[in-house]
Gaussian input, Z-matrix of N, CA and C with variables (Angstrom, degrees):
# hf/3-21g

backbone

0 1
 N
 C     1     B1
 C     2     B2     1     A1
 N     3     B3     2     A2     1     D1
 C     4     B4     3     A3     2     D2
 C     5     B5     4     A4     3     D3
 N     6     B6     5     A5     4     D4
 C     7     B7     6     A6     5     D5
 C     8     B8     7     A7     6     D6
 N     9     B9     8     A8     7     D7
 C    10    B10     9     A9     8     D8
 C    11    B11    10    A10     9     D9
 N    12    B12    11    A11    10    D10
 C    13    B13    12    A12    11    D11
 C    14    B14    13    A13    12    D12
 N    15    B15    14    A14    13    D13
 C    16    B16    15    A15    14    D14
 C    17    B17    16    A16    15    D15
 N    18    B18    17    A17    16    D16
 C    19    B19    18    A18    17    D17
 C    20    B20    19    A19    18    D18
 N    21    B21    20    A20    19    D19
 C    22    B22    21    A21    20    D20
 C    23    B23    22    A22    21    D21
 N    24    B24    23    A23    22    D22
 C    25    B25    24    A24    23    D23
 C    26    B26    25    A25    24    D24
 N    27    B27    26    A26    25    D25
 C    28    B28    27    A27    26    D26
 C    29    B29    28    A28    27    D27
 N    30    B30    29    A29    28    D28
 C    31    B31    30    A30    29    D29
 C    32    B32    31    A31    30    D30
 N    33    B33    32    A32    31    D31
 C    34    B34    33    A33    32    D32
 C    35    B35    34    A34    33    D33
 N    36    B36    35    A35    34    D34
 C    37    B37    36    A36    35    D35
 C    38    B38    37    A37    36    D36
 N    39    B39    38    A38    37    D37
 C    40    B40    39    A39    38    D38
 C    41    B41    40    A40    39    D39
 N    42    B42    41    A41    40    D40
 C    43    B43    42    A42    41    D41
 C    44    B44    43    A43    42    D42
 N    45    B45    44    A44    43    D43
 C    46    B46    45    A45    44    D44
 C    47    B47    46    A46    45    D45
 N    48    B48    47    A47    46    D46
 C    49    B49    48    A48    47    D47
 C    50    B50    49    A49    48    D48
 N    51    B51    50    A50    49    D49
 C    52    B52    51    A51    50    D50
 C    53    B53    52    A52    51    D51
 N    54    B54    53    A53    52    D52
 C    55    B55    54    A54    53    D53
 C    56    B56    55    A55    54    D54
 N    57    B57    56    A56    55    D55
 C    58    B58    57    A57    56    D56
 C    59    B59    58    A58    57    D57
 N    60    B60    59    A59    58    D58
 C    61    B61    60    A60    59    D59
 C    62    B62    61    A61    60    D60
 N    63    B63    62    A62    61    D61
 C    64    B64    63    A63    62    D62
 C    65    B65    64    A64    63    D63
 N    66    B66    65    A65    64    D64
 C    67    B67    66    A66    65    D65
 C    68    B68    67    A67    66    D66
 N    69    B69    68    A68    67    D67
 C    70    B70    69    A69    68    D68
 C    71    B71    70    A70    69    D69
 N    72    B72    71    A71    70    D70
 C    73    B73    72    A72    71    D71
 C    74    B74    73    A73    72    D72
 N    75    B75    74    A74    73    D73
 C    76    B76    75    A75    74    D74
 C    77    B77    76    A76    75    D75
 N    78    B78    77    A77    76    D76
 C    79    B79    78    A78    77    D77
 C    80    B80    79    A79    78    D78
 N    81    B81    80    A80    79    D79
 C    82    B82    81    A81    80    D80
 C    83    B83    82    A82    81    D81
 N    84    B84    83    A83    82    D82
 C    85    B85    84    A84    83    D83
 C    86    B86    85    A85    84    D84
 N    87    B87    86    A86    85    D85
 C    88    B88    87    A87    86    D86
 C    89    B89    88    A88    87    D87
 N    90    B90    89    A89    88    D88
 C    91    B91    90    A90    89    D89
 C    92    B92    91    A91    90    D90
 N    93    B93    92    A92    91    D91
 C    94    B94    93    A93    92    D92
 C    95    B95    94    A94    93    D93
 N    96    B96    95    A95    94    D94
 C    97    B97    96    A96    95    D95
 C    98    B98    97    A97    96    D96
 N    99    B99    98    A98    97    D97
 C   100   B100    99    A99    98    D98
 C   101   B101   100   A100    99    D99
 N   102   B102   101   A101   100   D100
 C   103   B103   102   A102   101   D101
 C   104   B104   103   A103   102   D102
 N   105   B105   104   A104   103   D103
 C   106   B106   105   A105   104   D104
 C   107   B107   106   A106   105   D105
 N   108   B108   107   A107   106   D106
 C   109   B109   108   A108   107   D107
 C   110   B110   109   A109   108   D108
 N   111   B111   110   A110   109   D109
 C   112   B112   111   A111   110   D110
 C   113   B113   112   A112   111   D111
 N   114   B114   113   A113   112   D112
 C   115   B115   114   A114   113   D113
 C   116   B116   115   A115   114   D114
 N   117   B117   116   A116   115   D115
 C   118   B118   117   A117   116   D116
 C   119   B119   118   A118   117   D117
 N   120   B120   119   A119   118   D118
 C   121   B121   120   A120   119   D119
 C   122   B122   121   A121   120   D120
 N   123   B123   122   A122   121   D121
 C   124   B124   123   A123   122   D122
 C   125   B125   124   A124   123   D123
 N   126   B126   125   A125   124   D124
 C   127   B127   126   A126   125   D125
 C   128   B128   127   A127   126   D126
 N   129   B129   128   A128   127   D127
 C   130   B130   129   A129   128   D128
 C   131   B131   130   A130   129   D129
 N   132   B132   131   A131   130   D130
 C   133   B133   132   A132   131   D131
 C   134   B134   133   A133   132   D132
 N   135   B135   134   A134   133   D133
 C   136   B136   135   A135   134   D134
 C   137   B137   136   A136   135   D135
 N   138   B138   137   A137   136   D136
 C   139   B139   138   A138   137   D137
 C   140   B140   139   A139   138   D138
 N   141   B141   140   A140   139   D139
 C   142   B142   141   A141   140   D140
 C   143   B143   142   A142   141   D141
 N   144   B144   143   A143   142   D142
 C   145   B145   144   A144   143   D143
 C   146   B146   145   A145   144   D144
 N   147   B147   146   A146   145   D145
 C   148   B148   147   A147   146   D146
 C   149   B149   148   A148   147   D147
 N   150   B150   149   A149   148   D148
 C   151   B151   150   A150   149   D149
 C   152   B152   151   A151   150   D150
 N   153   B153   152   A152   151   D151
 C   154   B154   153   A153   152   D152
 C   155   B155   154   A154   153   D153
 N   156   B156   155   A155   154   D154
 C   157   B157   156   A156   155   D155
 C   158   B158   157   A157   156   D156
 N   159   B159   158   A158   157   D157
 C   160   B160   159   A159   158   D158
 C   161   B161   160   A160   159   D159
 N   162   B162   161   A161   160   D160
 C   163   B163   162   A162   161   D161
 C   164   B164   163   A163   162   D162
 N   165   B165   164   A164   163   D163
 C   166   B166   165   A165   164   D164
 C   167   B167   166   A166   165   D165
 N   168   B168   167   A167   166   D166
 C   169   B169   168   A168   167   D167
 C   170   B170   169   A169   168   D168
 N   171   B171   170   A170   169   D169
 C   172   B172   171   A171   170   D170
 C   173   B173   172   A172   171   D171
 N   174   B174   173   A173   172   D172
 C   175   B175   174   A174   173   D173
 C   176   B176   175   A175   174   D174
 N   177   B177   176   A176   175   D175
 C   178   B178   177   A177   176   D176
 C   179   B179   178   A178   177   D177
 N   180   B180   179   A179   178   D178
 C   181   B181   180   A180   179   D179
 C   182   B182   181   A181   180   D180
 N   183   B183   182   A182   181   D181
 C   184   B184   183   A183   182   D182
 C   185   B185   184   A184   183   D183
 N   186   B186   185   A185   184   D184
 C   187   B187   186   A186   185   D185
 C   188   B188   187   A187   186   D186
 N   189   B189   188   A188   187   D187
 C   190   B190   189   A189   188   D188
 C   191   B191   190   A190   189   D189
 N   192   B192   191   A191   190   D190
 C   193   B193   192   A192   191   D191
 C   194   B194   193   A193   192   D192
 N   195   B195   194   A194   193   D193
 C   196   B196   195   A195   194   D194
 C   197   B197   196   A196   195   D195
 N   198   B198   197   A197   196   D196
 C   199   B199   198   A198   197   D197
 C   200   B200   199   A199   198   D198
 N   201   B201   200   A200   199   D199
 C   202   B202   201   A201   200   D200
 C   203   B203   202   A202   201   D201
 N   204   B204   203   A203   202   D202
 C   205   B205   204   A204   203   D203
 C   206   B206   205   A205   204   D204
 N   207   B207   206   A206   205   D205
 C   208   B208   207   A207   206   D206
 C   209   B209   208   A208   207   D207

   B1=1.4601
   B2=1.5337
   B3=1.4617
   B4=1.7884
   B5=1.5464
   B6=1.5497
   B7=1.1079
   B8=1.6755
   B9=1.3354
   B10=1.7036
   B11=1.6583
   B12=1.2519
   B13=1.6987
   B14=1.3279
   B15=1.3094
   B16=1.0111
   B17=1.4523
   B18=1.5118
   B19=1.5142
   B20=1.7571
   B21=0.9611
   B22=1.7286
   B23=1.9462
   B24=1.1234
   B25=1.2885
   B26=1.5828
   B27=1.4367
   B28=2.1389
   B29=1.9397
   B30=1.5580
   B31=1.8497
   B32=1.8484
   B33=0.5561
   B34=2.1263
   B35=1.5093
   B36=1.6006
   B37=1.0090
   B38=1.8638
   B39=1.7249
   B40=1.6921
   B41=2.0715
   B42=1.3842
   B43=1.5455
   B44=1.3122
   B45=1.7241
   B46=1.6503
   B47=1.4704
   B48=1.6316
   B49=1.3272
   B50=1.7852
   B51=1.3556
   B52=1.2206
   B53=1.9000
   B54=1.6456
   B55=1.9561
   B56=1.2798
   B57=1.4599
   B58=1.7317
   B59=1.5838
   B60=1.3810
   B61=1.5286
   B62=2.1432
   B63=1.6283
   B64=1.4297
   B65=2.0547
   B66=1.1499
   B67=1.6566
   B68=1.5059
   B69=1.6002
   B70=1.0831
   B71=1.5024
   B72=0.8538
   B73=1.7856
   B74=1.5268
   B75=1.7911
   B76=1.4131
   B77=1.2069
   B78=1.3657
   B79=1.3217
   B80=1.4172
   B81=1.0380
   B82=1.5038
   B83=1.3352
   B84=1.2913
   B85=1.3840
   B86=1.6410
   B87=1.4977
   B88=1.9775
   B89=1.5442
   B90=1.2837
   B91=1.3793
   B92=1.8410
   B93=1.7540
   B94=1.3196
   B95=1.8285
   B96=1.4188
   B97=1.6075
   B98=1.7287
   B99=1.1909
   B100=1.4198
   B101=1.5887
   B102=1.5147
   B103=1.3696
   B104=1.3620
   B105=1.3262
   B106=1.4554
   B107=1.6838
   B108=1.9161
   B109=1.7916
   B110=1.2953
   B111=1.3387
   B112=1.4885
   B113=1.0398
   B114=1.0360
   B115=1.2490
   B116=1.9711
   B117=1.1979
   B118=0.9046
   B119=1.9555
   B120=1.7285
   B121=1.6945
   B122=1.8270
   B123=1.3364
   B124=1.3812
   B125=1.2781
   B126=1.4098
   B127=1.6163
   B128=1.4962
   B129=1.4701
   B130=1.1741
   B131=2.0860
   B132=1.8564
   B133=1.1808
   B134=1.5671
   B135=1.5502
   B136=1.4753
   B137=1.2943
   B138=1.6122
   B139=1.6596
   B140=1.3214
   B141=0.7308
   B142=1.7586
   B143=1.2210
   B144=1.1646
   B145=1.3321
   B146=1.6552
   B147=1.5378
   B148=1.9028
   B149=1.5332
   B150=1.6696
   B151=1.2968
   B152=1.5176
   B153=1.4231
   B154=1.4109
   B155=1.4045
   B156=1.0675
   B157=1.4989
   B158=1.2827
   B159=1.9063
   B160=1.2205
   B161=1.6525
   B162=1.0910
   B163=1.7582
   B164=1.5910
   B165=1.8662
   B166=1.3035
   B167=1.3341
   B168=0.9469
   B169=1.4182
   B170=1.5586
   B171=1.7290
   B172=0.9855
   B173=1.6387
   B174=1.4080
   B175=1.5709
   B176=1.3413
   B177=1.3569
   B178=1.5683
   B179=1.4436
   B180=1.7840
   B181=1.7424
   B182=0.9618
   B183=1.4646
   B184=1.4225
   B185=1.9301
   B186=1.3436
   B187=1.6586
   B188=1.7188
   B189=1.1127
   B190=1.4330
   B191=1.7827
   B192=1.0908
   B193=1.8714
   B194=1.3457
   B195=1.1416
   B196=1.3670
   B197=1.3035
   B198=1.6682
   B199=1.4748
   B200=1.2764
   B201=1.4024
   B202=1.4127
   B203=1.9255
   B204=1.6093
   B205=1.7345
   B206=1.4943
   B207=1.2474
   B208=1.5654
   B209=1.5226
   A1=107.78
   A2=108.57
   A3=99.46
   A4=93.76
   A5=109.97
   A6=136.95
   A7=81.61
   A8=118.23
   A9=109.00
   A10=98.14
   A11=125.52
   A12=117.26
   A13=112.48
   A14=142.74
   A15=156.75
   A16=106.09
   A17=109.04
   A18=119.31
   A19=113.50
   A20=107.82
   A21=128.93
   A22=89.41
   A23=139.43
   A24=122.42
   A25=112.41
   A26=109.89
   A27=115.62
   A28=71.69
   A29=89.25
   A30=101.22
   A31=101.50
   A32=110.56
   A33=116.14
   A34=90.63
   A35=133.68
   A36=121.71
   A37=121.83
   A38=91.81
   A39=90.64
   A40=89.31
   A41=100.28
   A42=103.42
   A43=104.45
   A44=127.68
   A45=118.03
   A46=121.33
   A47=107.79
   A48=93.76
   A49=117.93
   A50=108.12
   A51=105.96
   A52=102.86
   A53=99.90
   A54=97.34
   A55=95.14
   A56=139.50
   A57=116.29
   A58=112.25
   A59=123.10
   A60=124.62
   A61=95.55
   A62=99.31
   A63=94.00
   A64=93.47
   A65=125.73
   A66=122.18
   A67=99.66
   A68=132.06
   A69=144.43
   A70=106.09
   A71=111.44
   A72=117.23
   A73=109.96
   A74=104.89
   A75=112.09
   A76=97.65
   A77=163.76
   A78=152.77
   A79=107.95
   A80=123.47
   A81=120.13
   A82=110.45
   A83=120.40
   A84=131.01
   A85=95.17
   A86=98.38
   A87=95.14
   A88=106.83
   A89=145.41
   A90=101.14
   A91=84.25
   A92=121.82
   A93=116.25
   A94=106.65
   A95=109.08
   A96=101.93
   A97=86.83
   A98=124.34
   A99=125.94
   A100=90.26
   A101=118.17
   A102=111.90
   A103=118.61
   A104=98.09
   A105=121.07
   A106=102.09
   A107=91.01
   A108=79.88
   A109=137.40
   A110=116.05
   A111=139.28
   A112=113.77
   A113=152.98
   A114=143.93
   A115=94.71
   A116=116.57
   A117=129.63
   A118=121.08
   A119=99.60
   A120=106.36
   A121=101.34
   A122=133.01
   A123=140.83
   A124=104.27
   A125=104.12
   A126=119.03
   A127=124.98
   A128=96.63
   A129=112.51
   A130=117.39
   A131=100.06
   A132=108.86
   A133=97.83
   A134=105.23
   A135=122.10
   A136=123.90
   A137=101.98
   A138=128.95
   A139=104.72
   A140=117.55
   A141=122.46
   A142=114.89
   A143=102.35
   A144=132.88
   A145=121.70
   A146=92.02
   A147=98.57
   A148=101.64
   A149=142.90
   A150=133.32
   A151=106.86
   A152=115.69
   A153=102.12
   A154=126.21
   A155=97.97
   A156=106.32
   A157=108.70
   A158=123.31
   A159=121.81
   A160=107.90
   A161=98.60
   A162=107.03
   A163=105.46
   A164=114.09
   A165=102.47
   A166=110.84
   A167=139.34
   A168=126.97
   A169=140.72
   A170=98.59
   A171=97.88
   A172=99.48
   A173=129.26
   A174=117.94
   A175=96.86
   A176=128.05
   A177=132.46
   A178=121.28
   A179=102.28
   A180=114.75
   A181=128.40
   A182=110.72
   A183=117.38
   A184=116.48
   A185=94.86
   A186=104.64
   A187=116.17
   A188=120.66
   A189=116.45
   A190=89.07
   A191=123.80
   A192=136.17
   A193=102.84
   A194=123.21
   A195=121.56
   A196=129.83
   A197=104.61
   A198=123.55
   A199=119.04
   A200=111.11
   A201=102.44
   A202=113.24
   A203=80.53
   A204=87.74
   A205=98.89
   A206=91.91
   A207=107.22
   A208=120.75
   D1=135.59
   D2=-176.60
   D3=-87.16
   D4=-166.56
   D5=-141.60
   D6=-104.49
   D7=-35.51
   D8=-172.12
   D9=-76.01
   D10=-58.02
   D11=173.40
   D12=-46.60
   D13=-62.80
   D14=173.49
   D15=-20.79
   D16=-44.31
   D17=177.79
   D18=-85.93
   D19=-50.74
   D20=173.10
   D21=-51.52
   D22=-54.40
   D23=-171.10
   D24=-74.11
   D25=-14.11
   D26=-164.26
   D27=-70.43
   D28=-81.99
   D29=178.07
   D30=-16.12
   D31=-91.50
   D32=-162.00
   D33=-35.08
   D34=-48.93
   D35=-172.72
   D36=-97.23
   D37=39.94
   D38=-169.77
   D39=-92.01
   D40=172.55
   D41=167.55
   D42=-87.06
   D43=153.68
   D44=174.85
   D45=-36.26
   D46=-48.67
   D47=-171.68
   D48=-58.95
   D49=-37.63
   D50=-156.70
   D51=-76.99
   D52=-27.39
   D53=170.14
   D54=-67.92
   D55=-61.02
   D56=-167.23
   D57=-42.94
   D58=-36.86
   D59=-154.36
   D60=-87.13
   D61=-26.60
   D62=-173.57
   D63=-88.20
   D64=-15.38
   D65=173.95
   D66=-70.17
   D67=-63.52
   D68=168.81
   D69=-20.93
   D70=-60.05
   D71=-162.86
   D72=-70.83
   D73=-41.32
   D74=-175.86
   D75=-88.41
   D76=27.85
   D77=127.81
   D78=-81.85
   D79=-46.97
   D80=176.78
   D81=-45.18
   D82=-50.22
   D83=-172.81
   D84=-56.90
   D85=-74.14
   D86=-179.34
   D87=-36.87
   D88=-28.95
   D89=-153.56
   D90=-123.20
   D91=19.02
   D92=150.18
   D93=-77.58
   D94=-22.75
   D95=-159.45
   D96=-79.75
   D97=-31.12
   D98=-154.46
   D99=-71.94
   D100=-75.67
   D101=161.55
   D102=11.51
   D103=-88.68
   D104=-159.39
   D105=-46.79
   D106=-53.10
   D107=-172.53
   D108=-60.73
   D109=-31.29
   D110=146.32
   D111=-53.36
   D112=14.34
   D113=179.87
   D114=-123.88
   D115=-67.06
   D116=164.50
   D117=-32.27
   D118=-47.72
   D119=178.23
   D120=-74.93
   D121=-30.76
   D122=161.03
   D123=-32.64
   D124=-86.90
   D125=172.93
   D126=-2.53
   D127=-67.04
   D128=-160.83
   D129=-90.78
   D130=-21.42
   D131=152.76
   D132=106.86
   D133=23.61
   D134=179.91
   D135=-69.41
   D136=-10.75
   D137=-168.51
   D138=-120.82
   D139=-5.75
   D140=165.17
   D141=-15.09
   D142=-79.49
   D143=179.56
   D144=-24.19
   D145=-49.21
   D146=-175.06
   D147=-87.48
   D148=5.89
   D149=151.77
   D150=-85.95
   D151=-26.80
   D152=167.47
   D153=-67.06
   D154=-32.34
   D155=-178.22
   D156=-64.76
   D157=-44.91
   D158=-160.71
   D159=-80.95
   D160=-18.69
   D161=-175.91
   D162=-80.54
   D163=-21.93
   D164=169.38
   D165=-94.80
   D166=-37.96
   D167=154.27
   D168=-14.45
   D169=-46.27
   D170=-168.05
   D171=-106.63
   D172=-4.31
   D173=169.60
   D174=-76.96
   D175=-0.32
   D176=171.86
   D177=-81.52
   D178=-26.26
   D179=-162.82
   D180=63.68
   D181=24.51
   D182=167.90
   D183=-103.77
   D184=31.36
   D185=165.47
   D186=-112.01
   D187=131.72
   D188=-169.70
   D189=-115.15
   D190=156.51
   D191=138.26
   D192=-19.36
   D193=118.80
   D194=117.09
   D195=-154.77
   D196=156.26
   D197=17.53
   D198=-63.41
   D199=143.71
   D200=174.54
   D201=-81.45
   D202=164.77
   D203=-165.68
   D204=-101.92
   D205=136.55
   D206=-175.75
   D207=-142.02

């Protein structure tokens, strides 16, 4: 058994509370790594691209609000 089943079976055999508190923890983690990576692709000017885009778009007028206001 590898080390990833090994883990996948602790998980299958956790009680609810303790899988909500081990889901809790592992999403947090995903959206520190997400952070990071975005933060990091910013940095470096990897995203460039989608203010260029939005700045041509919109000397075009093809950017609306949103949300839009209604």
């Amino acid at each position: 058994m590898s080390r990833v089943e090994e883990i996948e079976a602790a998980i299958d055999g956790l009680p609810p509370g303790e899988y909500r508190r081990i889901v809790e923890w592992f999403r947090g983690r995903e959206q520190r790594r997400w952070d990071e990576q975005m933060d990091a692709d910013c940095a470096t000017g990897t995203l460039d691209f989608l203010f260029d885009e939005a700045k041509s778009e919109s000397a075009k007028g093809l950017l609306r609000e949103w949300p839009s206001r209604q």
